[in-house]
N, C-alpha and C positions, 0 to 999 in steps of 0.2 A: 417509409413515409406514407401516412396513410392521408389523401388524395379523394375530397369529394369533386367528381370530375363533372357535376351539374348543378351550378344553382342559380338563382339570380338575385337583380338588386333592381329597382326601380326607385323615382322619385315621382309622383303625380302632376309635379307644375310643371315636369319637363311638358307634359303633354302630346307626345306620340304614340301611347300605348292603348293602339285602339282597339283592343280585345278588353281592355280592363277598364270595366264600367262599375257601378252602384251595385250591377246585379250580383256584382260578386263580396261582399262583403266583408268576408274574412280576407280578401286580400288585394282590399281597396283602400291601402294609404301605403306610408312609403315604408321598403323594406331596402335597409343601408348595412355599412358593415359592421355598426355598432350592432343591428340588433344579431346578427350571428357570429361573430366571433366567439360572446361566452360559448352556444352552441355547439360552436366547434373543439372548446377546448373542455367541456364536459367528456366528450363524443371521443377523444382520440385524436381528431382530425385536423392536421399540420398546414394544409394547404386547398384549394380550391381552383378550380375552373370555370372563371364566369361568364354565361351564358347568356348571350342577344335576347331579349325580351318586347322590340318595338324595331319595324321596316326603316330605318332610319342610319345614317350614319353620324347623323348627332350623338345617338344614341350609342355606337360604339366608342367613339371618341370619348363619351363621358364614360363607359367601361373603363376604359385607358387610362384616364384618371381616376379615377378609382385604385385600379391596379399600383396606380404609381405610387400611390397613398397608405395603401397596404400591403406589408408584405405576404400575406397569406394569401394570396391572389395571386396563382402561380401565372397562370393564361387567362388569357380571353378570346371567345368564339364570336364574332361579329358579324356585320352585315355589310353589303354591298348590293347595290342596284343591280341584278345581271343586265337590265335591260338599257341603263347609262352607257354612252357614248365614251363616258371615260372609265370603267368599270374595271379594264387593266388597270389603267394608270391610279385607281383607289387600291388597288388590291395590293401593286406593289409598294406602294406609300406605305398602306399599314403595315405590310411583312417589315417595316425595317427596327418598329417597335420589338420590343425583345420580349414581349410576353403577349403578342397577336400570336394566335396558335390553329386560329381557323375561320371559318364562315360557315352561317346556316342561315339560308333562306328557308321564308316560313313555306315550305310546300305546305303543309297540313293549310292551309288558309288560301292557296291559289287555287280556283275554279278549276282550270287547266291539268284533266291530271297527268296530259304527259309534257308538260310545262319545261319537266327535268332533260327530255330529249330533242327540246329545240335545236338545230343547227346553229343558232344564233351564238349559244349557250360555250361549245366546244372551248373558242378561244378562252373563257372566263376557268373553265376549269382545267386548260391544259397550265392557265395564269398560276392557280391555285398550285397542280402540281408542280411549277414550276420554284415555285417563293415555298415547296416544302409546309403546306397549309393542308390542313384536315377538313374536310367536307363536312358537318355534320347532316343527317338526312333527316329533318323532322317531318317524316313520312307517318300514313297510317298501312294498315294492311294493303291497302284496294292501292297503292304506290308500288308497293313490291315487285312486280311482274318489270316496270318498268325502270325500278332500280336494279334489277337482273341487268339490263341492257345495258346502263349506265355504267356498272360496274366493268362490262363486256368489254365498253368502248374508252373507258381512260383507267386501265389496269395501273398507272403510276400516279395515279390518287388516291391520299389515305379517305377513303369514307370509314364513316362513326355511325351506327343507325342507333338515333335518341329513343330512347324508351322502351330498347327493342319491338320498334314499331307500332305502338300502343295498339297491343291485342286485347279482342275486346273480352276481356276475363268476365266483364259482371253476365254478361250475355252468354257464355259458356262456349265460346270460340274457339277453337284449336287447330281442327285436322290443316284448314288452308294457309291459317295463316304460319304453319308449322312446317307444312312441304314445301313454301315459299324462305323461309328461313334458311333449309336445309341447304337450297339452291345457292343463297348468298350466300352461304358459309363452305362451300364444295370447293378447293382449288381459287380460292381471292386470299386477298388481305386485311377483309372488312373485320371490321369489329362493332362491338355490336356493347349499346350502354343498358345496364344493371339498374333501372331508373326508373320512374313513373308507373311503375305497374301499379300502387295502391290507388291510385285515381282514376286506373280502369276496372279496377274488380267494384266486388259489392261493397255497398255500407261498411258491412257490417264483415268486411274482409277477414281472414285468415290465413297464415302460413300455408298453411296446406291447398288452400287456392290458388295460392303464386307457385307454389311449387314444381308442378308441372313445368310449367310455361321455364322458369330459372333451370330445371335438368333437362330440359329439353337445350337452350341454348349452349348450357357446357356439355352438352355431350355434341352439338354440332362445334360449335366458335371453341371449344375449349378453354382453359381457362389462360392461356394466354391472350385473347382476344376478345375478352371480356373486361367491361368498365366499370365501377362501383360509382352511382352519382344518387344525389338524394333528391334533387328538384325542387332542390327549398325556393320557398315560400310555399313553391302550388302544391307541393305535399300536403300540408298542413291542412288543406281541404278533407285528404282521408287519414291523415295520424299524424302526431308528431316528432320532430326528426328524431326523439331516439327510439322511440318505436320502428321507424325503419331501419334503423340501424341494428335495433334487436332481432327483426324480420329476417334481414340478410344475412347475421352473425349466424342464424338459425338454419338457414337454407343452409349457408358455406361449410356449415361446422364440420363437415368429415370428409373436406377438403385438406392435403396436407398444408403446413406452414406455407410452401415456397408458392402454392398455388392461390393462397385466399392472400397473400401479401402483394402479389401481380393485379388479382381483378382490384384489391381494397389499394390498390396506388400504381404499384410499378408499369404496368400498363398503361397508364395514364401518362405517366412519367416522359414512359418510352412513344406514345402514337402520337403525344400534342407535342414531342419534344420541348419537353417543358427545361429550361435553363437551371441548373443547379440543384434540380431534385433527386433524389440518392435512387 
């Protein structure tokens, strides 16, 4: 089963999606599952993991539905307040849903950058390993050092690093944010998402730009610990989804079968303990 393990959906009247304003044009109206579905079934792609898009738990709840609505909507990555008084008591509410698969707070948007190693925080993600939920880190580089630590101190939480940490490719970024990788990827259980990199390269991107950065992660996470996601809609900023889909067919290609069929789903399958996926 091949397993887009990123994307999202948005409606504009909900109105809590406060990063998505006018300035952004191309993906400033609403994106549902009518408009990706054909997409997915041009593409290959059987199933999906939908991904929190607004600080809200309205917001996940209407993931939820969604999910319920379609069956290609394997899971959902949602959101919870860490800083609510009742933040347990959401966290196990939603585990009971059978396709709640995880949480990701927006680090990448909290001033704070070591936000992740509050004491406060502990009980929320020992919650998290406890209900068998997947962290997702939507971290940037300048996170890393203190996703080390994190990882240090709750070793029985699956973390997911979105974007593999959106490295800054357009800007020609590597050496640190590459020996910081290494670190996560040495003796953990992190795994690390196949995603977002054309929205940090150039314009005017090419394979061989991502390239690096994608053998660099299989040669550290290997490829059982590697996620395939596309980041639909906010793709669409630098290509269209089957352009990245040709991208990474192109990267994989001389991966054997057992190993490009794990990063393009099994993986997925197995880290979000997704229900009924082969």
């Amino acid at each position: 089963m091949k397993i887009d393990a990123h994307q999202h959906f948005w409606a504009l009247a909900r109105g809590d999606y406060g990063w998505l304003t006018p300035e952004l044009p191309p993906l400033y109206r609403d994106f549902l599952p009518a408009d990706l579905a054909p997409v997915l079934r041009v593409n290959g792609v059987e199933g999906t993991v939908l991904v929190q898009a607004a600080p809200t738990i309205a917001e996940t709840e209407f993931m939820l539905g969604l999910a319920d609505d379609n069956p290609f909507i394997l899971g959902v990555v949602g959101w919870v307040d860490f800083e609510a008084p009742d933040a347990i008591g959401q966290i196990t509410r939603l585990a009971t849903h059978p396709k709640f698969v995880g949480l990701r707070p927006m680090i990448q948007d909290i001033s704070d950058v070591d936000w992740m190693l509050s004491k406060t925080h502990t009980p929320i993600f020992r919650a998290m390993a406890t209900s068998e939920l997947a962290f997702d880190a939507l971290v940037l580089p300048k996170h890393l050092p203190n996703l080390q630590e994190l990882v240090r101190d709750h070793p029985d939480l699956s973390i997911v690093i979105d974007h593999a940490a959106k490295p800054e490719i357009a800007a020609g970024q590597f050496n640190e944010w590459a020996a910081n990788m290494v670190s996560l990827a040495q003796n953990t259980s992190v795994a690390v998402k196949l995603s977002g990199l054309v929205t940090e390269a150039a314009k005017d991107w090419t394979v061989s730009q991502l390239r690096p950065y994608v053998e660099h992660l299989l040669d550290h996470f290997g490829p059982t610990r590697m996620i395939w996601g596309s980041d639909w809609p906010v793709c669409t900023l630098a290509c269209a989804y089957d352009d990245w889909c040709a991208a990474t067919d192109q990267i994989l290609k001389d991966l054997n079968e057992t190993d490009r069929d794990a990063i393009l789903g099994g993986n997925a399958a197995r880290i979000y303990r997704i229900k009924g996926a082969a």
